[in-house]
Structures are given as structure tokens and as C-alpha cells.
matplotlib code that plots the C-alpha trace (Angstrom):
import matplotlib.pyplot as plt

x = [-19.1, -15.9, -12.7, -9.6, -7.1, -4.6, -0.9, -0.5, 3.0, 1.7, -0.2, -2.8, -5.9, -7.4, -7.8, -11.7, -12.0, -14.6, -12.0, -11.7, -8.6, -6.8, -3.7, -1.0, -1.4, -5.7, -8.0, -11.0, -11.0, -11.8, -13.9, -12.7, -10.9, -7.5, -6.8, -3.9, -1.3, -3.3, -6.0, -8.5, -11.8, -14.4, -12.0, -8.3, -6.0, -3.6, 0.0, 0.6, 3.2, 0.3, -1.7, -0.9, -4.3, -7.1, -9.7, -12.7, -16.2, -18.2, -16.8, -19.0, -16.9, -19.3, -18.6, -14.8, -13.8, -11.4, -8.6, -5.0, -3.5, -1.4, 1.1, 2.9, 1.6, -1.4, -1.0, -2.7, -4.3, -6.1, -7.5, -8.1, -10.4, -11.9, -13.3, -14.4, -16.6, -18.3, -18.5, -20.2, -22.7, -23.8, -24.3, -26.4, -28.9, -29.9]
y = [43.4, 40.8, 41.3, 42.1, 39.2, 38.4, 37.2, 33.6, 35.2, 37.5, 36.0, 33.3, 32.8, 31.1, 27.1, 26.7, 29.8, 29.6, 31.1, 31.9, 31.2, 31.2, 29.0, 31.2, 30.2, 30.3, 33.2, 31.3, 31.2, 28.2, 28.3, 26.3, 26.5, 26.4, 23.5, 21.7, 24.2, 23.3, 24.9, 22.8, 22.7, 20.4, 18.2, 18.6, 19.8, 22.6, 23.3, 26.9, 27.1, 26.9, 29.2, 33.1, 34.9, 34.2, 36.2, 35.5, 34.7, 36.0, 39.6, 39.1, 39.2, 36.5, 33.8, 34.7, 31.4, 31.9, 30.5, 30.8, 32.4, 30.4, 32.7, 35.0, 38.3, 38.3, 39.9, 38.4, 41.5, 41.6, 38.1, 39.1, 42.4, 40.2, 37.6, 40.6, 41.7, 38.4, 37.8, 41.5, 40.9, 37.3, 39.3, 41.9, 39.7, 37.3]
z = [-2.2, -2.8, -0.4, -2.6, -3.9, -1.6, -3.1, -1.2, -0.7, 1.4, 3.8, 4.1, 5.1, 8.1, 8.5, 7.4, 5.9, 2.6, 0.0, -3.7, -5.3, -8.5, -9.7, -10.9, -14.9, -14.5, -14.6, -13.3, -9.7, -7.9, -4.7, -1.6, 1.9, 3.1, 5.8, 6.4, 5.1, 1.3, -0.7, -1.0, -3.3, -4.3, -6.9, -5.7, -3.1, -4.2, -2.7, -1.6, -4.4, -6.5, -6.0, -7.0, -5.1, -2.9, -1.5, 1.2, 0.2, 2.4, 4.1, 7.2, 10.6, 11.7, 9.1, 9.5, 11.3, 14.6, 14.4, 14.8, 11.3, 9.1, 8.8, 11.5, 9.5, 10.9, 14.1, 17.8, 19.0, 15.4, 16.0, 20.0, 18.4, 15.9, 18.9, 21.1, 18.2, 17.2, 21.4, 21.6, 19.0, 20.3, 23.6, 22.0, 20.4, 23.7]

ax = plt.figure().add_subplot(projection="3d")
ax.plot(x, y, z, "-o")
ax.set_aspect("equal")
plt.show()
């Protein structure tokens, strides 16, 4: 199942993160990450003015990479529970 689009006004994702994304006058979405304050795929970078929506590619916790948000809307103790999962799980399975 695909995550919803995201408005890159809203929030955006994490640095590494494997995204889809569209440009705000293109339907077809482009697949990529974000890094460096820039969506990125496999022939340009885009600016975050750019670019109207994104959503993740794969909606497992696990492949989510940890890192600190881009943007402050994301809140800490989100990204503290998210780490205790992925740690839990890894603990579970040795």
C-alpha cells in the first residue's frame, strides 16, 4: 500500500529517505530522495520550490532512515518512538 502525498509546504521528508515526487506542473511522479535541502533523482536535482507533493516508497518503519527531520514539524519524541521500535525489533530477532 502507497503512503499519501505530502504538500512540500507542509513538511518534508527525511535526508536519504527513497521518495516519490511530483513537480508542481507534472503528473508523473519521479522517484528519488531528498538530501541536502533538494530532491534528488536519477537525472536532476530539484529545488523545494519545485516540487508540489511527495510521498515515501516503501511504508516499512525499518527502511524509514533516522535522521533528524528537515523541517521543525516533525516532532522529537516522534523520531525518539520511531528508534525505540526499529531498536526493539533488532532485539527481538537475535
Amino acid at each position: 500500500m502507497q503512503d499519501q502525498w505530502n504538500y512540500s509546504s507542509s513538511f518534508l521528508p527525511y535526508t536519504g529517505e527513497p521518495i516519490e515526487f511530483r513537480l508542481e506542473e507534472r503528473e508523473q511522479p519521479l522517484h528519488g530522495i531528498f538530501a541536502d535541502g533538494v530532491f534528488h533523482s536519477r537525472w536532476a536535482d530539484y529545488a523545494q520550490n519545485l516540487v508540489g507533493s511527495w510521498r515515501r516508497l516503501d511504508t516499512s518503519p525499518e527502511a524509514w532512515p533516522i535522521a533528524a527531520p528537515e523541517s521543525p514539524t516533525r516532532s522529537f519524541s516522534g523520531i525518539v518512538k520511531r528508534m525505540k521500535m526499529i531498536v526493539s525489533r533488532s532485539h527481538a530477532t537475535t
